[in-house]
N, C-alpha and C positions, 0 to 999 in steps of 0.2 A: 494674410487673408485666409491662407487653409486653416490657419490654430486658432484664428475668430471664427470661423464655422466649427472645429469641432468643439470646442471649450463654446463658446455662446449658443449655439443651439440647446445642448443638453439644459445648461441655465435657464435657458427661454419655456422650457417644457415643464421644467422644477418651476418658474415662478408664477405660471400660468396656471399648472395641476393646483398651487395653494393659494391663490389668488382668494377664495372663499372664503379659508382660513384666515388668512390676511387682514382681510373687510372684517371679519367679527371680533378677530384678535384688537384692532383698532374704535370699532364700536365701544367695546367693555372698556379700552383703557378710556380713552372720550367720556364716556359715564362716567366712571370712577374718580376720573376728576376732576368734571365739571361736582359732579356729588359731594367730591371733599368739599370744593370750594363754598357750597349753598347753607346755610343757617338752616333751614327747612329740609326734611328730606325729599329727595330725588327717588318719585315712582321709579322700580323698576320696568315698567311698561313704555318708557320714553328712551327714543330712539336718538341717538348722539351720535352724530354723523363726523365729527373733528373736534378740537379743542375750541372752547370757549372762554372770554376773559370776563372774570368776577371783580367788580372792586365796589370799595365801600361796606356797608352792613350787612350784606348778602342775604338782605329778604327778598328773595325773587323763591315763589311758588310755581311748581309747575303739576298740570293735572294730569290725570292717566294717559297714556297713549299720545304724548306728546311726537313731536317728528323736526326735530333740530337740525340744523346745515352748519359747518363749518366756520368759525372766524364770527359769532357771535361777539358784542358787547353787551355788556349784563353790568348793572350800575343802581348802586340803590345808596342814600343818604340820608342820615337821621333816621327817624321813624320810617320813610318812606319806604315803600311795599310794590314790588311786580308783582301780580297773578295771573297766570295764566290758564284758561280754562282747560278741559279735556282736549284732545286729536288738535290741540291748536298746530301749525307748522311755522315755522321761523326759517325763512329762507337764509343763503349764506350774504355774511357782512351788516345782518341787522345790528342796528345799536338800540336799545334801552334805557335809558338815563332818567330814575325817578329822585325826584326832591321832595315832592307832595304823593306820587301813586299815582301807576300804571295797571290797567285791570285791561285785558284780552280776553272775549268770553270762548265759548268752547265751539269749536270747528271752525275759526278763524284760521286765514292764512294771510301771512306779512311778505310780500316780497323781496329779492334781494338788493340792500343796501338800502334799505328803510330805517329813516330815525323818527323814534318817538322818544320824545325831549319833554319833559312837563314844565322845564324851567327857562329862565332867559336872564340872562345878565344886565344887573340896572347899571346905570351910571350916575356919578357923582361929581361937582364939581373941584371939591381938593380929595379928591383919592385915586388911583388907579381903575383901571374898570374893574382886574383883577381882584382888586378889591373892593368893591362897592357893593357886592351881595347878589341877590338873587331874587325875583319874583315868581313862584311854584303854582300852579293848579293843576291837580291831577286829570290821565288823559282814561277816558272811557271808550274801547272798544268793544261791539258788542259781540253777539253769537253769528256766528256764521258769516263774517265777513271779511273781505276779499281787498288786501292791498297791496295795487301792485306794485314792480320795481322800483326803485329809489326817489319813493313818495316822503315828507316830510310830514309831521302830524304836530302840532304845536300845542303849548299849553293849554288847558285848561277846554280841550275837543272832547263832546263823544260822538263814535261812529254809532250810528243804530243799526242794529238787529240788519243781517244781509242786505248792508249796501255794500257798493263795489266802489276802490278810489282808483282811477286809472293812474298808470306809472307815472313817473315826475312829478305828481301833482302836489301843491303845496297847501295842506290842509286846516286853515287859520282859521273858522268856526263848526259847529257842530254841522253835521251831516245826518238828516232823516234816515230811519227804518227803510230798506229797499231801493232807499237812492244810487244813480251812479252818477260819482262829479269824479270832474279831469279840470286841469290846468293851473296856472298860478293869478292869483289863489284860484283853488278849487270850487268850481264852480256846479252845479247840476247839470247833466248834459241829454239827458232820459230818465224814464222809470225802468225799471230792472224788467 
């Protein structure tokens, strides 16, 4: 007990004093590889909070002053294209997944554990589902809007211009300018 107090205290004061260091030390590496990973370059003005996973063709765009969370998924196939506008933020555990294109306008925030999917898997009757292909529309979210916690966004949606989607909600047709819809499916619930 005494040699865990004098060896762990000094430790605790060393990791505390660089704790600052630490966080930025972890930010740049976070950049830098989410950066390797992207086809497009990565502003330096976007904030990368943890490691994020790239897969596929790696056209995912990201605009100035981006503000990134941790445990991202990032997915793009064939042609298909992420963009995301300026100051957009990505909370932690978003996933991404374009087959047709994914557009986020600028000052948009996604909440944590949000999927925006553009695609869905068809089925066949002599093939596996695995194999039976895919149905893609791309999804459009606009500027300044607001989706919260692990909301789902389906093919071929756009959000308009600051509406708000309340958490859980499951988002199967487009959503007006200023709207706020909640529920499965999402529904209008008020005007903003």
């Amino acid at each position: 007990m005494v040699i865990k107090a004098l060896i762990g205290t000094p430790i605790h004061w060393v990791l505390r004093g660089t704790r600052d260091l630490r966080e930025s030390l972890g930010r740049l590496y976070a950049h830098a590889h989410l950066a390797s990973q992207l086809a497009p370059k990565l502003p330096d003005s976007v904030v990368v909070l943890g490691k994020a996973q790239v897969f596929g063709s790696r056209q995912i765009q990201f605009g100035e002053g981006c503000f990134l969370f941790p445990s991202l998924y990032l997915e793009t196939q064939g042609e298909a294209r992420i963009s995301v506008g300026d100051r957009v933020v990505i909370s932690r555990g978003v996933h991404l997944a374009a087959m047709a294109g994914i557009s986020i306008g600028k000052g948009s925030m996604i909440g944590e554990y949000s999927s925006l999917r553009d695609a869905n898997h068809l089925r066949s009757e002599d093939k596996p589902i695995r194999d039976s292909g895919y149905a893609a529309r791309p999804i459009v979210i606009g500027d300044e809007v607001w989706i919260g916690r692990g909301v789902t966004v389906l093919p071929g949606v756009t959000v308009g211009d600051g509406a708000t989607v309340g958490a859980n909600a499951v988002v199967t047709r487009d959503v007006p300018a200023g709207a706020v819809v909640a529920g499965v499916p999402a529904k209008p619930i008020q005007p903003r």
